[in-house]
N, C-alpha and C positions, 0 to 999 in steps of 0.2 A: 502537421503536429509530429515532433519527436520524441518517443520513448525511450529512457534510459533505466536501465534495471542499474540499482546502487546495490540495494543490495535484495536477497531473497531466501537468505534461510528462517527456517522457520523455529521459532523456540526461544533460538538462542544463536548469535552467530557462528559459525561454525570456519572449517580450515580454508573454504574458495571464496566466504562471500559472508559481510555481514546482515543484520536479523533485516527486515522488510523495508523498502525505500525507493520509490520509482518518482525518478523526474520526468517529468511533463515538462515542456519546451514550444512557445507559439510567439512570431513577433516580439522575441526579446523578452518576452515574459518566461518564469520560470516557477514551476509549480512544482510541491513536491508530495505524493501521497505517503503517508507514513513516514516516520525517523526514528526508526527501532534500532538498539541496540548496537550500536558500531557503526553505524551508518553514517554520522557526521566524518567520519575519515576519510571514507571510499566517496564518497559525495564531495571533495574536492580536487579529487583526480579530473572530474568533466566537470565542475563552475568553479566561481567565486567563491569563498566564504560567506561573502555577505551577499551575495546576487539572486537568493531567494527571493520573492515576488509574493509568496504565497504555502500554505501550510494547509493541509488536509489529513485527518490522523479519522483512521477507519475505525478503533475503538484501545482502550488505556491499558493493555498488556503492553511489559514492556518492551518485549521484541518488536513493537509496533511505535511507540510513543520516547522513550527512556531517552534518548538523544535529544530530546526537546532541551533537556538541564544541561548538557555540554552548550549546546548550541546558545542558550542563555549568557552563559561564560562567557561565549567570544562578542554576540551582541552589547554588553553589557559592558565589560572591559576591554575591550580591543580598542588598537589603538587613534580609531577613530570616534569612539565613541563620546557622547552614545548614539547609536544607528536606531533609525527607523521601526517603527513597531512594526512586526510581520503579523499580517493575519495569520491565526490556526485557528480552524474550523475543524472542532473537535465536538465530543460528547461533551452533555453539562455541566462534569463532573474535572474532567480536564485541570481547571485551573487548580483546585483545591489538591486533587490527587498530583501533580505535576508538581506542585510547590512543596509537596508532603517527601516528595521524592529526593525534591531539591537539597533542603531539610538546613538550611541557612537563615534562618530568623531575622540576624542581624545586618543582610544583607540587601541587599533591592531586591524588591521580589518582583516573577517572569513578567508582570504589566510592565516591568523597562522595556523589556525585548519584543513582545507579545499582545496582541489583541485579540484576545480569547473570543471566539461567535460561536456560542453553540447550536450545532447540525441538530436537523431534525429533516426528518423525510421530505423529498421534493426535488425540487431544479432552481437554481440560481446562476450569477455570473460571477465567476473571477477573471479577471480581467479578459484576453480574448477565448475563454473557455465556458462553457456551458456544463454545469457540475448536479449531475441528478443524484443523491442520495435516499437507498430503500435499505431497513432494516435485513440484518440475515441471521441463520439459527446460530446462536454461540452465549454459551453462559454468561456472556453482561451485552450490555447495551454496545451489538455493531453493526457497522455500516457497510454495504458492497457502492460503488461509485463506477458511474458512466460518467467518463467527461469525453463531451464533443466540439470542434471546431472544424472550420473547413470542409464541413460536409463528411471529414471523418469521425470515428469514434472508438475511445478504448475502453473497456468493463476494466475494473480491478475488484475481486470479490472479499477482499481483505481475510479474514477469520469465516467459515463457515462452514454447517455442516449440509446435509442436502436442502435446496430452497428457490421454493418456485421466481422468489421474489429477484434473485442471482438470471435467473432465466429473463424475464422482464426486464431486469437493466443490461443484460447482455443483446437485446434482439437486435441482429442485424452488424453488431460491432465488428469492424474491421480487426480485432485484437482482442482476446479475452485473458490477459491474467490472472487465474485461477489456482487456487490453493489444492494440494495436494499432499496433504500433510501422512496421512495412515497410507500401507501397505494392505494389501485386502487379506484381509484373514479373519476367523470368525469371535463374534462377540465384541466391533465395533461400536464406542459409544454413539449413541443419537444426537444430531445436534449439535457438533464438537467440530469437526472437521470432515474433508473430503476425500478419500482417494482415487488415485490419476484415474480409473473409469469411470467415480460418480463425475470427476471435471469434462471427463468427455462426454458422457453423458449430458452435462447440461450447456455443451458448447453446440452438441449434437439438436438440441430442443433449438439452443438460440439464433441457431444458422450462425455465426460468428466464421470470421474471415483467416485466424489463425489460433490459436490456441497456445497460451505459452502456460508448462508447468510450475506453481509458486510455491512458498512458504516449505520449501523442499527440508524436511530435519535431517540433521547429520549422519544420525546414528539410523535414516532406512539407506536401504540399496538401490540409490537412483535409477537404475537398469529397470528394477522393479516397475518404479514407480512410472516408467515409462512404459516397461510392461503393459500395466495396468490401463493406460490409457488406451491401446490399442484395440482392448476390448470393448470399449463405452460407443459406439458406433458413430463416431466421428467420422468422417471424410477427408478431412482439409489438413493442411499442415499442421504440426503439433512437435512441441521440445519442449525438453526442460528448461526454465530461465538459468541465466548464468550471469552473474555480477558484470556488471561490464557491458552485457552483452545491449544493442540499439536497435529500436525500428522506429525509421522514417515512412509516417502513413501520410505521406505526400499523395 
């Protein structure tokens, strides 16, 4: 399995790297968790336009989802069209809120592009990937994802704030992608987000095989944030994700 960070700021894109977007890669197949914000740009630097396979959106903020409506455009009008419905395996709410977003009436709506399945907690298959989906704490309905193949496996915690359930789907994962959103300092909301020592923290609980820092916001000082994690009693390798940046969990 290949991991490809597209993008990984958090919020809102920022000056290294646009809002949340990790390709997954097995036998030709191409996965993509998240399509936030700027993300359709930097997402064909390493594929195709059209060589998605597959769509996984952890929950409908737009630093997470919003690129769904660009991506629409090139499905829809390009000049092959029209292409292929892509699955997204989204929240229930997805289609209505994505099309709201769209906000073109008079146009074909995302079902040209799109076959909306809405997630709900569990394990399924997309094509040669095995996709567990558990709930995590964040003020609307989201998801953390373990997807496994080839005897590997990578957590991505999407949105969250401390949560056992993030521990669970990380056990054992060769790669944990974990939000790190807050700077530690006092008077953190609950339930909102993590920073880099709760991520260690709960890489430290799940034994996980490497730790990469996500959903990094512009405006903290990464240094911090890596700071931060040094205290959460982790052991194993641990960095900040970097747009761009790959791991081959061959």
């Amino acid at each position: 399995m290949k991991v490809t960070i597209v993008g990984c700021s958090g919020s809102f894109p920022g000056p290294d790297s646009p809002a949340s977007c990790y390709l997954l890669e097995k036998d030709g197949f191409r996965m993509l968790l998240d399509l936030g914000s700027g993300s359709l740009g930097a997402l064909q630097r390493h594929i195709g336009l059209y060589e998605v396979d597959a769509i996984c959106l952890t929950h409908l903020h737009a630093d997470h989802c919003l690129d769904i409506c660009g991506y629409h455009v090139a499905r829809t009008y390009g000049p092959a069209a029209p292409y292929p419905a892509v699955p997204v395996y989204a929240p229930a709410a997805a289609p209505a809120r994505l099309s709201a977003a769209y906000g073109m009436p008079d146009e074909p709506g995302l079902e040209t592009a799109f076959d909306f399945v809405p997630l709900e907690p569990g394990s399924f298959e997309i094509g040669p990937f095995t996709l567990t989906a558990g709930l995590v704490n964040h003020p609307v309905e989201a998801y953390g994802f373990r997807v496994a193949a080839g005897g590997k496996a990578v957590t991505y915690s999407g949105d969250t704030g401390e949560c056992d359930e993030l521990v669970r789907l990380a056990a054992g994962a060769d790669l944990l992608l974990c939000e790190a959103s807050f700077v530690e300092q006092p008077g953190l909301p609950a339930d909102l987000h993590l920073t880099g020592r709760q991520a260690a923290e709960h890489a430290a609980k799940a034994d996980v095989g490497r730790l990469v820092l996500t959903h990094l916001v512009p405006w903290n000082d990464q240094a911090t944030v890596l700071d931060d994690a040094s205290r959460g009693g982790y052991d194993g390798p641990f960095e900040l994700a970097r747009s761009g940046a790959v791991y081959d969990l061959a």
